[in-house]
Backbone as a printed PyTorch tensor [residue, N CA C, xyz], in Angstrom:
tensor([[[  0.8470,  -1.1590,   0.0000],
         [  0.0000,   0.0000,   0.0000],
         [  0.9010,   1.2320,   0.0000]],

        [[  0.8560,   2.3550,  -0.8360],
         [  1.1080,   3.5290,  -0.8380],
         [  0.1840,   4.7510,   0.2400]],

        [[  0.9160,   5.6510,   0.3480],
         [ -0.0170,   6.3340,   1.2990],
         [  0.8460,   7.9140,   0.9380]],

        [[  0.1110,   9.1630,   0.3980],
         [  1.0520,   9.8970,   0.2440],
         [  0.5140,  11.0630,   0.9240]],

        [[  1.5010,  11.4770,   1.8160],
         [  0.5760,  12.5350,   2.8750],
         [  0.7400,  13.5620,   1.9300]],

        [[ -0.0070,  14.2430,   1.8980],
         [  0.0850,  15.7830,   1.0580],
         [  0.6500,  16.7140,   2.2200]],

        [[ -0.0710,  16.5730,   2.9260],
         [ -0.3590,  17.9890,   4.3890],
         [  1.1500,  18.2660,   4.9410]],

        [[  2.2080,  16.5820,   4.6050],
         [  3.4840,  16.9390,   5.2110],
         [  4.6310,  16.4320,   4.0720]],

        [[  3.9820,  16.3340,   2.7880],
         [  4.8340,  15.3960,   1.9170],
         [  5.9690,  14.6570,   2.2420]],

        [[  4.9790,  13.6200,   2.7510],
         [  5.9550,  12.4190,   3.1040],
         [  4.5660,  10.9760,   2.4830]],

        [[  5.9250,  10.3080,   1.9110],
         [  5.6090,   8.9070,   1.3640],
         [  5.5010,   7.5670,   2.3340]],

        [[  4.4890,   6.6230,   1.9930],
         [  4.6180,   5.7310,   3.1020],
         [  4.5820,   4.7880,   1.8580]],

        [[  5.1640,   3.3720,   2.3730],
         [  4.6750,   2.0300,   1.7410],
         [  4.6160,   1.2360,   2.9680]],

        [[  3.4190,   0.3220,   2.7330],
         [  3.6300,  -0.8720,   3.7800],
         [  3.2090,  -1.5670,   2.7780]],

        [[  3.8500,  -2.7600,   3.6130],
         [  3.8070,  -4.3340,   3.0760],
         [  3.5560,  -5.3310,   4.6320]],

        [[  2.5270,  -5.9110,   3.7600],
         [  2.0330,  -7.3180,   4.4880],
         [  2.7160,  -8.2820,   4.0370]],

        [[  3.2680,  -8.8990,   4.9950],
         [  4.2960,  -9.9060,   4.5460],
         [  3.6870, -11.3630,   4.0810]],

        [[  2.3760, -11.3670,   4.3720],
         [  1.4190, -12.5600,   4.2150],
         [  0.2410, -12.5190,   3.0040]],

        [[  0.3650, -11.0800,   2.8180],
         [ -0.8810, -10.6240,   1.9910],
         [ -2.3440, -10.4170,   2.9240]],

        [[ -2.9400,  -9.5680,   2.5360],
         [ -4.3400,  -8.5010,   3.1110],
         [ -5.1530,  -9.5890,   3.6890]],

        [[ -5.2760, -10.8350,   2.9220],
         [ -6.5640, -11.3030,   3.4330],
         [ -6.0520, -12.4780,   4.4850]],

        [[ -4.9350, -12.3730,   4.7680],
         [ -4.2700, -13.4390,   5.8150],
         [ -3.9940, -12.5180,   7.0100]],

        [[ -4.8420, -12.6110,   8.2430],
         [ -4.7610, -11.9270,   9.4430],
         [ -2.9780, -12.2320,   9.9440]],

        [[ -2.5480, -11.7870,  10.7130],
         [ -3.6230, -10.6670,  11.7050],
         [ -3.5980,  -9.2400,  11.1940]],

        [[ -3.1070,  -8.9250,  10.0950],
         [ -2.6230,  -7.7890,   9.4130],
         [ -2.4460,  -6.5750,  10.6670]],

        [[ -1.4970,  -6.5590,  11.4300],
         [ -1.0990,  -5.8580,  12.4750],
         [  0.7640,  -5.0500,  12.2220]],

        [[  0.6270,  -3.9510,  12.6670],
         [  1.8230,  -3.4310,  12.3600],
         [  2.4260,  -4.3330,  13.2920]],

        [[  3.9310,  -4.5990,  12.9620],
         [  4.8090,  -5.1730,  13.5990],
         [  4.4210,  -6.5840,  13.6550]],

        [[  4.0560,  -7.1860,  13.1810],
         [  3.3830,  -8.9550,  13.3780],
         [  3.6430,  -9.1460,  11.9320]],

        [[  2.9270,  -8.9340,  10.7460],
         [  2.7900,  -9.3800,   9.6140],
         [  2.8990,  -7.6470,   8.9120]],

        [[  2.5290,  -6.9410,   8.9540],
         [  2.5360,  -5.4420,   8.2070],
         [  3.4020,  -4.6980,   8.9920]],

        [[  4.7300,  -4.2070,   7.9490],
         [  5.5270,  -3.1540,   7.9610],
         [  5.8250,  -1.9150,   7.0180]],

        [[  5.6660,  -0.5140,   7.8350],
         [  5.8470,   0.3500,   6.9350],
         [  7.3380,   1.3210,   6.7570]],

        [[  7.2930,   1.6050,   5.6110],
         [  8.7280,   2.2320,   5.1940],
         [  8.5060,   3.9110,   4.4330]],

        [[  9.2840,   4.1850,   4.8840],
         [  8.9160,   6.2770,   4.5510],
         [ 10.0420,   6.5380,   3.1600]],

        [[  9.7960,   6.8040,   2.3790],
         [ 11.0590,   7.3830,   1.5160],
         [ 11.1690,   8.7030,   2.1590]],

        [[ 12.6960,   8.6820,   2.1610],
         [ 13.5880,  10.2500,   2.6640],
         [ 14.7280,  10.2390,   2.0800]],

        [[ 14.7610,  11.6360,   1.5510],
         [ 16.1770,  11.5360,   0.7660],
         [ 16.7210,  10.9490,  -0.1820]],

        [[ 15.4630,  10.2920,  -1.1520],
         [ 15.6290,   9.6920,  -2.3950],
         [ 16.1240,   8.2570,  -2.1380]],

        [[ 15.6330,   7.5830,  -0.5100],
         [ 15.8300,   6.2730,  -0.2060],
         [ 14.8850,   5.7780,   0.5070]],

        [[ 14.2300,   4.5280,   0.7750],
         [ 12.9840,   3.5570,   1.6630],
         [ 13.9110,   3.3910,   2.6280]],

        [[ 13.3550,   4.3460,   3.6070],
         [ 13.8030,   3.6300,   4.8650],
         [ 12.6700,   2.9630,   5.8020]],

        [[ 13.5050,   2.2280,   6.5210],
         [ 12.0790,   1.1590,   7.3960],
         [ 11.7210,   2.1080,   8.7430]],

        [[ 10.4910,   2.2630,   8.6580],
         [  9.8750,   3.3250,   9.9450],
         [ 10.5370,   2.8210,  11.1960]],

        [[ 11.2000,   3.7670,  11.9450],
         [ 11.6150,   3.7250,  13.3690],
         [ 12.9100,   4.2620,  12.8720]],

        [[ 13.3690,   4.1030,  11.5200],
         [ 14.6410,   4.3160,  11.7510],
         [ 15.3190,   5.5930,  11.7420]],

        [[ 16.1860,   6.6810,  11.8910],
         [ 16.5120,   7.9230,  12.2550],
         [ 15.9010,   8.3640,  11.1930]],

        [[ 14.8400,   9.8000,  11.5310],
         [ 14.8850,  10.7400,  10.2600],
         [ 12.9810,  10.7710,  10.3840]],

        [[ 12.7030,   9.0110,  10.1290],
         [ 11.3750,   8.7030,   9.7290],
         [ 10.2700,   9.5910,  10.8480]],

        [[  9.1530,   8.9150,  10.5920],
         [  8.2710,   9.3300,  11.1280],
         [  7.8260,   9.4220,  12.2410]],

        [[  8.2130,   8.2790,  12.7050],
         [  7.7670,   7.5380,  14.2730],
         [  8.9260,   6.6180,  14.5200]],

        [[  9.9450,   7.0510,  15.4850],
         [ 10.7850,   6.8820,  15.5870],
         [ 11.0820,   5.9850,  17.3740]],

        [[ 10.2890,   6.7740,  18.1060],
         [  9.7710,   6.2730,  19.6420],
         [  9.4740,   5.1810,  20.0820]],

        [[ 10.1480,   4.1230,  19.8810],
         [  9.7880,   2.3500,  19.9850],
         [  9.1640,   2.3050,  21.4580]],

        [[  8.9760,   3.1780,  21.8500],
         [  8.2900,   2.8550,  23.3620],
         [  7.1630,   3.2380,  22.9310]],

        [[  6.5690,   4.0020,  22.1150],
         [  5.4880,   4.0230,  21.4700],
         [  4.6440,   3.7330,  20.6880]],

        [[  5.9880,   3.5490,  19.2430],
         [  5.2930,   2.6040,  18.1340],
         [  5.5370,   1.4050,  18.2400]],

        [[  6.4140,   0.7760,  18.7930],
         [  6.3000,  -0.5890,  18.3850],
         [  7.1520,  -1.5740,  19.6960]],

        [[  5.9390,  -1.3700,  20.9550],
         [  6.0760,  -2.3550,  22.2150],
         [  4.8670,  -2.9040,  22.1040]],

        [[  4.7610,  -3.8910,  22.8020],
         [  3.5930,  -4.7080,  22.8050],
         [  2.6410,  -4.1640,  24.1800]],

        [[  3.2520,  -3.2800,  24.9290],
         [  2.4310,  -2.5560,  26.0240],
         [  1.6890,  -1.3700,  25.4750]],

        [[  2.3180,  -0.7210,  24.3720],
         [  1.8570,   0.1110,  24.2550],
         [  0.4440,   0.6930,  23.7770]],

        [[ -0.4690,   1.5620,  23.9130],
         [ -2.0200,   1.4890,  23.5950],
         [ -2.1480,   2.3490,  22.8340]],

        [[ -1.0500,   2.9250,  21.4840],
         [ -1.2130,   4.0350,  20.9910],
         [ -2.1710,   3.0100,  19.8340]],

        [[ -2.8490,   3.8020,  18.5610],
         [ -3.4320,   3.0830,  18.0720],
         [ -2.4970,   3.0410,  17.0030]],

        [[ -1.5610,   3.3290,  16.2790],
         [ -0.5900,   2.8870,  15.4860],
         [  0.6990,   2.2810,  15.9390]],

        [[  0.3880,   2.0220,  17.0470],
         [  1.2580,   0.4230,  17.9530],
         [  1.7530,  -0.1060,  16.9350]],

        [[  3.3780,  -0.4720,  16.5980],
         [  3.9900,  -1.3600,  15.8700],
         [  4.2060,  -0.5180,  13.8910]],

        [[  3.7060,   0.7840,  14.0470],
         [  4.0900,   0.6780,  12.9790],
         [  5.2720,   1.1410,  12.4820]],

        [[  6.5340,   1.7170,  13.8910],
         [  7.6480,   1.9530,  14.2090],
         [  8.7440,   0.2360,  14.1550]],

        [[  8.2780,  -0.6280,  13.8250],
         [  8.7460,  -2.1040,  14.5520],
         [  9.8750,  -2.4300,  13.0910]],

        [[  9.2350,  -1.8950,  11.7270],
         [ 10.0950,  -2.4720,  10.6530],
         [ 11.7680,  -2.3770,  10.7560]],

        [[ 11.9670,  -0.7070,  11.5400],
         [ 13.5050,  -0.9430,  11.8110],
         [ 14.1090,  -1.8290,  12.7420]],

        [[ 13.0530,  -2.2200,  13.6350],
         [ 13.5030,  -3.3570,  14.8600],
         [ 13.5170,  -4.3680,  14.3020]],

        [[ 12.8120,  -4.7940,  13.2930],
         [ 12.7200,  -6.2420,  12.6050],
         [ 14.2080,  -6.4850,  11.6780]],

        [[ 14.4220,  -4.8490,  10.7670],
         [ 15.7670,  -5.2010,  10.3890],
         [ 16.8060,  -5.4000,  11.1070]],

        [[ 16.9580,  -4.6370,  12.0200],
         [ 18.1310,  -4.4700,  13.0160],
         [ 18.6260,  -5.7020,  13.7620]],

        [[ 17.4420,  -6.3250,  14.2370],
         [ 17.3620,  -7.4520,  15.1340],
         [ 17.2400,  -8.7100,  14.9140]],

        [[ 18.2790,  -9.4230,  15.2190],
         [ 18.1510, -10.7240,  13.7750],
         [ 17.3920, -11.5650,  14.7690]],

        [[ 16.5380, -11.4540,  15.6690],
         [ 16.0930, -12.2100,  16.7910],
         [ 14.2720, -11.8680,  17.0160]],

        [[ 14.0210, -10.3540,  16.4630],
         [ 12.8440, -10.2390,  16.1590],
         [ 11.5440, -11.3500,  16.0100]],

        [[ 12.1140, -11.9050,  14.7720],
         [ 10.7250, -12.6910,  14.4900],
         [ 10.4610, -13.6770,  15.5290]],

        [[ 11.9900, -14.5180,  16.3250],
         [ 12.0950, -15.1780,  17.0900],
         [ 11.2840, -14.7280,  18.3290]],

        [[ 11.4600, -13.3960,  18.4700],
         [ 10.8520, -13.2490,  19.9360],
         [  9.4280, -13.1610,  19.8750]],

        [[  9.0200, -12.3150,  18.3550],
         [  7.5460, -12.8770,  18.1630],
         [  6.8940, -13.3940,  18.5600]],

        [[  7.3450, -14.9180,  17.7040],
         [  6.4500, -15.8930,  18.1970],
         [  6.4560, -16.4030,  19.4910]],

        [[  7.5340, -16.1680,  20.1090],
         [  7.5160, -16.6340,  21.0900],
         [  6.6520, -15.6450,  22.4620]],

        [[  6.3090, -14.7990,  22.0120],
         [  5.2970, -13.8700,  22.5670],
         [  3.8850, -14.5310,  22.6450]],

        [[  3.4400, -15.2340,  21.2420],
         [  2.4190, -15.4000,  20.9590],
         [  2.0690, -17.0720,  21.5920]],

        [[  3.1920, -17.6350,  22.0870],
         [  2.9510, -19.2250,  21.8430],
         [  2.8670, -19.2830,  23.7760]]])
């Protein structure tokens, strides 16, 4: 999905890593979004982007309602991510 803010011209893409009609379509679980800046996709959280505050966007305590959509730079960064995932969920 594209998303192009006018109001602050800034670009979004997310990707569902499962595709739309395969739940849980949740930021940080299966859907991650990425901002172009500077004529490059960077993965949200990471310096510069949008939502940068992992205590905000993307903890599993947190109650903001765009929870996790800061998580794509934690997912790159962290080669242990998906691991801890599931293991959240199981």
């Amino acid at each position: 999905m594209f998303e192009n803010q006018l109001s602050t011209n800034r670009l979004y893409v997310s990707v569902d890593l499962n595709g739309y009609g395969n739940p849980p379509n949740r930021w940080g679980y299966d859907l991650f979004t990425f901002e172009f800046l500077d004529g490059e996709l960077r993965a949200m959280g990471d310096k510069g982007t949008s939502y940068t505050n992992l205590n905000i966007y993307c903890n599993k305590n947190s109650t903001s309602p765009v929870n996790g959509i800061a998580c794509a730079h934690l997912a790159k960064t962290n080669t242990d991510y998906f691991k801890d995932l599931v293991r959240y969920f199981k």
